[in-house]
Legacy VTK file of the C-alpha trace (Angstrom):
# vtk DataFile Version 3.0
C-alpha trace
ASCII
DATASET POLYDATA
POINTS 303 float
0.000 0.000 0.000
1.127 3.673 -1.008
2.132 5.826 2.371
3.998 9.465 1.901
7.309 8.335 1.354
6.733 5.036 -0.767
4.865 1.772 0.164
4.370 -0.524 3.065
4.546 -4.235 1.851
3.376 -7.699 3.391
1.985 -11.217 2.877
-1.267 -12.311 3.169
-2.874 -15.281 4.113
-6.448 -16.576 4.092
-9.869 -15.883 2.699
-10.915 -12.691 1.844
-13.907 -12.546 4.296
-11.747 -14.632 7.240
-11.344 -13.362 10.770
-9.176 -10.632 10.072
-5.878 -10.897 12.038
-3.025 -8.498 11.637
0.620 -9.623 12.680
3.589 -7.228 13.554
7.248 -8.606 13.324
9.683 -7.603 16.179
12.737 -5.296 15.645
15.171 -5.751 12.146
12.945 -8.820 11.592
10.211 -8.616 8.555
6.908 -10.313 7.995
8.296 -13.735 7.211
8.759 -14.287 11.221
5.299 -15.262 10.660
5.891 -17.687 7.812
6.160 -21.268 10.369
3.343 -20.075 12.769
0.230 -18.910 10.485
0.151 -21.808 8.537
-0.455 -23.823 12.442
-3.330 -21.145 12.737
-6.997 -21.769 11.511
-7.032 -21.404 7.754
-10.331 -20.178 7.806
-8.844 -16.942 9.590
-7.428 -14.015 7.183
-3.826 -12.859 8.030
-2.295 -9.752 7.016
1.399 -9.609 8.248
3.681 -6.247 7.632
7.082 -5.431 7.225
7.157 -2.164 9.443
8.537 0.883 7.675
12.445 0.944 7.374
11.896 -3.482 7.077
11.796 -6.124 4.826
10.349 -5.132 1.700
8.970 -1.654 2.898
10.358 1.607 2.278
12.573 3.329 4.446
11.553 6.466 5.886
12.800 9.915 4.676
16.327 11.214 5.388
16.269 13.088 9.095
13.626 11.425 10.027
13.738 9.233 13.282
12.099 5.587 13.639
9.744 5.100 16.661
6.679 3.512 18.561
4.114 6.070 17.643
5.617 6.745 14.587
4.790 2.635 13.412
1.449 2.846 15.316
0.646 5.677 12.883
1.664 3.365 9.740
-0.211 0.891 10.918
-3.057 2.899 11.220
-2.885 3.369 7.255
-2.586 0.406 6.785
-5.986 -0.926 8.453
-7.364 2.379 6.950
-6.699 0.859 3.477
-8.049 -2.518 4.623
-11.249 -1.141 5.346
-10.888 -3.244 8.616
-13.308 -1.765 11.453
-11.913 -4.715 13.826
-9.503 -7.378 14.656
-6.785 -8.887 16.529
-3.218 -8.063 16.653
-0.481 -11.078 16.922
2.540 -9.263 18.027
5.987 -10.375 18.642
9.084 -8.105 20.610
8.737 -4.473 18.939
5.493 -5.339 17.072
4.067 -6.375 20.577
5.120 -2.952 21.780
3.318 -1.153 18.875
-0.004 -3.121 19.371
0.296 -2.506 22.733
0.294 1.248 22.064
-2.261 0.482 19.057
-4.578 -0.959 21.089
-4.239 1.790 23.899
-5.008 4.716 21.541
-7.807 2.692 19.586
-9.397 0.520 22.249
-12.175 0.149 20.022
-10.555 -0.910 17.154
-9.011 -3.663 18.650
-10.832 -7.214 20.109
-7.884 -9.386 20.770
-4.060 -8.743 21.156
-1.225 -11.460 21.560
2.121 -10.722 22.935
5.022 -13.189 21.292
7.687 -12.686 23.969
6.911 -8.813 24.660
5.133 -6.772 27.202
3.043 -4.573 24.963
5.074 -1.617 26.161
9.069 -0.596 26.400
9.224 1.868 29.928
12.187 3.738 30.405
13.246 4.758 33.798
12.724 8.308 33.799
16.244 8.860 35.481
17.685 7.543 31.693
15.232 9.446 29.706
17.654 12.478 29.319
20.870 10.053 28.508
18.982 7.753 25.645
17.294 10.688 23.440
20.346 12.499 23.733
22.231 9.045 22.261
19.441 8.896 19.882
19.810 12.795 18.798
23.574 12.716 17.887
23.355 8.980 16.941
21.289 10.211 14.057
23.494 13.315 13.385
26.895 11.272 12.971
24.803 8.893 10.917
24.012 11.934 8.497
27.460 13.154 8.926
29.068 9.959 7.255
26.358 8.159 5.346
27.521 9.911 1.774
31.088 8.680 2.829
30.015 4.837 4.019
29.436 2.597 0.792
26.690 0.306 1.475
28.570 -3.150 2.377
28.037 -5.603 -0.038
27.828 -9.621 1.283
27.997 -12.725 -0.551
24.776 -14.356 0.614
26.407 -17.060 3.320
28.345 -14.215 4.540
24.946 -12.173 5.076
23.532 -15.249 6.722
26.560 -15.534 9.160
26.324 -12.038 10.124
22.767 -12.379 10.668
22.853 -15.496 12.861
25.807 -13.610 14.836
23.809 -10.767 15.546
20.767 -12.663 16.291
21.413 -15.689 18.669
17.848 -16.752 19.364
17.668 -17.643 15.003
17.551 -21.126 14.108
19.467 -21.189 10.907
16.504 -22.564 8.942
14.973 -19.500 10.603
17.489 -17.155 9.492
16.617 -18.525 5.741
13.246 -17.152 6.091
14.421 -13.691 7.171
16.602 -13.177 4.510
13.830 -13.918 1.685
12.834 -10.259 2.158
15.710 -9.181 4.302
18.409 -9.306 1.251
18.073 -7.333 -1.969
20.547 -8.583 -4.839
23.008 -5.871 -6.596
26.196 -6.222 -8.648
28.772 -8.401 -6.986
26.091 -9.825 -4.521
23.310 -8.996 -1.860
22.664 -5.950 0.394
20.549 -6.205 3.838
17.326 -4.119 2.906
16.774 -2.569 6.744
17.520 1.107 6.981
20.549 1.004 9.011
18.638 4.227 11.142
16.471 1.424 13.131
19.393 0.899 15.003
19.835 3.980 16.035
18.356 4.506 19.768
14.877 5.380 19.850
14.188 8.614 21.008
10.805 8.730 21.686
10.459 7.115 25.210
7.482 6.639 27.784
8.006 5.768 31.274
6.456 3.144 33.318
3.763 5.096 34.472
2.614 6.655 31.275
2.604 2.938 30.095
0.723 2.013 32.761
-1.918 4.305 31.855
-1.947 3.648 28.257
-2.176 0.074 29.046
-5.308 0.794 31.388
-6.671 1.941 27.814
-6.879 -1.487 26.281
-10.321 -2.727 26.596
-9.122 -6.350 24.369
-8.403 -9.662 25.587
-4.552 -9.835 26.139
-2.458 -13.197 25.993
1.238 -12.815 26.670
3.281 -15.354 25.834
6.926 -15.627 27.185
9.683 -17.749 26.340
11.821 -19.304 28.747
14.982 -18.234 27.091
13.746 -14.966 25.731
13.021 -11.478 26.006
13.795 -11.171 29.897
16.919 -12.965 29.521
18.452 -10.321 27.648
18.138 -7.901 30.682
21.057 -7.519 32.880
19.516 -4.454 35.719
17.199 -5.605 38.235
15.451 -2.450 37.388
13.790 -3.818 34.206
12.819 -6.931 35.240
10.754 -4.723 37.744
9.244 -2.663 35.059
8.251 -6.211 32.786
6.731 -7.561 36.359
4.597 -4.549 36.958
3.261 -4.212 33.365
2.348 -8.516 33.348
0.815 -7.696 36.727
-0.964 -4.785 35.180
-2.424 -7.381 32.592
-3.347 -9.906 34.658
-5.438 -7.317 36.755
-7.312 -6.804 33.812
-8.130 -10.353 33.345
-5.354 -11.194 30.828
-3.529 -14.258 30.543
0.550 -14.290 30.792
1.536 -18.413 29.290
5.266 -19.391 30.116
6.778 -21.685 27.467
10.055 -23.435 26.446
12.029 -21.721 24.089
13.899 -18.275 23.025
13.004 -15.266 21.693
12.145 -16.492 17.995
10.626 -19.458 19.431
6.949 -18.658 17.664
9.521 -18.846 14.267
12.225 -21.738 15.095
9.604 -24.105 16.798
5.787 -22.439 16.237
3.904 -25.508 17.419
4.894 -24.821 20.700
2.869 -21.856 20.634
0.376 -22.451 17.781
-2.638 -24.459 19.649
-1.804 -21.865 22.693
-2.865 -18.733 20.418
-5.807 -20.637 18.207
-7.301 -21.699 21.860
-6.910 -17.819 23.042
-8.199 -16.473 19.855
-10.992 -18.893 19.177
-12.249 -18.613 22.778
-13.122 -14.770 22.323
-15.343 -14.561 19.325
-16.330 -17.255 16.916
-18.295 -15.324 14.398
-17.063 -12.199 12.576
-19.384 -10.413 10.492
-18.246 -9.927 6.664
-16.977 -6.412 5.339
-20.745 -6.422 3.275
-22.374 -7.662 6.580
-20.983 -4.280 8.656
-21.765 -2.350 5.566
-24.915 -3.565 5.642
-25.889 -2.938 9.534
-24.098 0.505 8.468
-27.539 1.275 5.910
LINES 1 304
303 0 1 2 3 4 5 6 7 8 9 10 11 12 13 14 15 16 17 18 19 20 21 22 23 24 25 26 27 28 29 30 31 32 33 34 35 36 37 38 39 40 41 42 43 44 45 46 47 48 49 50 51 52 53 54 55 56 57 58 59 60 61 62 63 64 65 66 67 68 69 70 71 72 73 74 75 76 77 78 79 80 81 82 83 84 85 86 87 88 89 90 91 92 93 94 95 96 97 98 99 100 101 102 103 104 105 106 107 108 109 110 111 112 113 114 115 116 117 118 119 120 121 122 123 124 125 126 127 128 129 130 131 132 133 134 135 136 137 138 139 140 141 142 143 144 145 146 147 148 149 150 151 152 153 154 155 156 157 158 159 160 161 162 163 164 165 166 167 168 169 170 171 172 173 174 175 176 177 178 179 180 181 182 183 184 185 186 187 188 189 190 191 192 193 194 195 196 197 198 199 200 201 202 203 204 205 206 207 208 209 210 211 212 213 214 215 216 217 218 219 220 221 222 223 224 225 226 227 228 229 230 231 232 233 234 235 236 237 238 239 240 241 242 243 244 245 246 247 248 249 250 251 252 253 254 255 256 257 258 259 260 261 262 263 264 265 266 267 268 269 270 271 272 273 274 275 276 277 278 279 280 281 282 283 284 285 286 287 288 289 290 291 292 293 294 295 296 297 298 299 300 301 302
């Protein structure tokens, strides 16, 4: 679909007229993370799986401009803008859980189910940081400017690419690491380029601390699930501090009747092994509402 500075692309699976589910990959992933999982999900259901701005297959955004939560929540609301979609669930995993956590928050309404592949729904920040990480953001992006015209784009042989990717992403199976690279390699003379905008790595400088999270996620009137892997997303934290902030926000969901499911596994575990979450998310998602009107049925209640 065409957005202000080029196109958003995806995959789709399913009928036309299914259940419509949309699915957000986690950070320098694309939509292929979905590729093992949805096919494990009920056919019947229609998927519609992105890769975020900057990802995969998508255009990058503008020069000077930054990459963060709200800035994806507003792509995504194009997106289901040009779906015509009036409601449906969210399957999230790491940074796409964070932006249908903030989704979901802003358009309560919008939004019946949401579930959380190894992410909280929200990223806090301890306010005592806030002033250190958008500063690192702000002159992150201006050395980036300052050398890009002098940095060649690196060019890989394609097992190189898939050795650097592996290194930099532990939790990959290497079949796994196949699937990325379908959309996360673009082919040029003398071999293949990574197609991410190199600015998503850049520190985010848009930031929300636990308490504004905690209000936004008092917003979300859906059904959550959060799923965590064993191995995963917590593992990677090394301050006490953080784990604090992930234990207040699951609290925060379970107060509002959501469901937080353990499982074996790492952070790409819905990816490297998706039946151990597969029957897990159908039995969440079929549980909450088994009949979804057709786009002609809500025109028609519309008239």
């Amino acid at each position: 679909m065409p957005v202000p500075w080029g196109e958003i692309r995806g995959k789709v699976w399913g009928p036309d007229h299914g259940r419509p589910i949309l699915c957000l990959h986690g950070w320098a992933d694309n939509c292929g993370t979905f590729n093992t999982l949805i096919p494990l999900l009920p056919k019947e259901w229609k998927y519609v799986a992105v890769d975020m701005a900057g990802h995969g297959l998508s255009s990058h955004r503008p020069p000077g401009v930054f990459y963060s939560f709200p800035a994806y929540v507003a792509d995504i609301r194009r997106v289901i803008g040009a779906l015509q979609w009036k409601r449906f669930s969210i399957i999230g995993h790491s940074m796409g859980g964070n932006v249908a956590g903030m989704f979901s928050a802003l358009y309560p309404e919008m939004v019946e189910s949401v579930v959380l592949l190894d992410s909280y729904g929200f990223l806090p920040t301890d306010a005592k940081e806030l002033h250190t990480v958008i500063r690192q953001g702000f002159e992150g992006m201006l050395e980036f400017e300052k050398k890009k015209d002098e940095k060649k784009e690196k060019v890989y042989t394609y097992e190189n690419a898939l050795m650097r990717l592996l290194a930099a992403n532990p939790s990959l199976s290497e079949q796994s690491a196949h699937i990325l690279l379908e959309r996360g390699l673009a082919q040029v003379e003398g071999g293949v380029v990574f197609t991410r905008d190199f600015r998503i790595n850049l520190k985010n400088v848009v930031r929300v601390s636990l308490e504004q999270s905690l209000e936004l996620q008092s917003r979300i009137q859906a059904r959550v699930l959060v799923v965590l892997a064993e191995e995963g997303f917590e593992k990677m934290f090394s301050e006490p501090q953080q784990k604090t902030l992930t234990s207040t926000l699951l609290q925060g969901y379970k107060d509002q009747s959501g469901m937080v499911v353990n499982v074996p596994g790492d952070h790409h575990v819905h990816l490297n092994t998706p039946e151990t979450v597969a029957q897990i998310v159908t039995d969440f998602l079929q549980e909450e509402a088994p009949s979804h009107s057709t786009a002609e049925d809500t025109q028609s209640a519309k008239l």
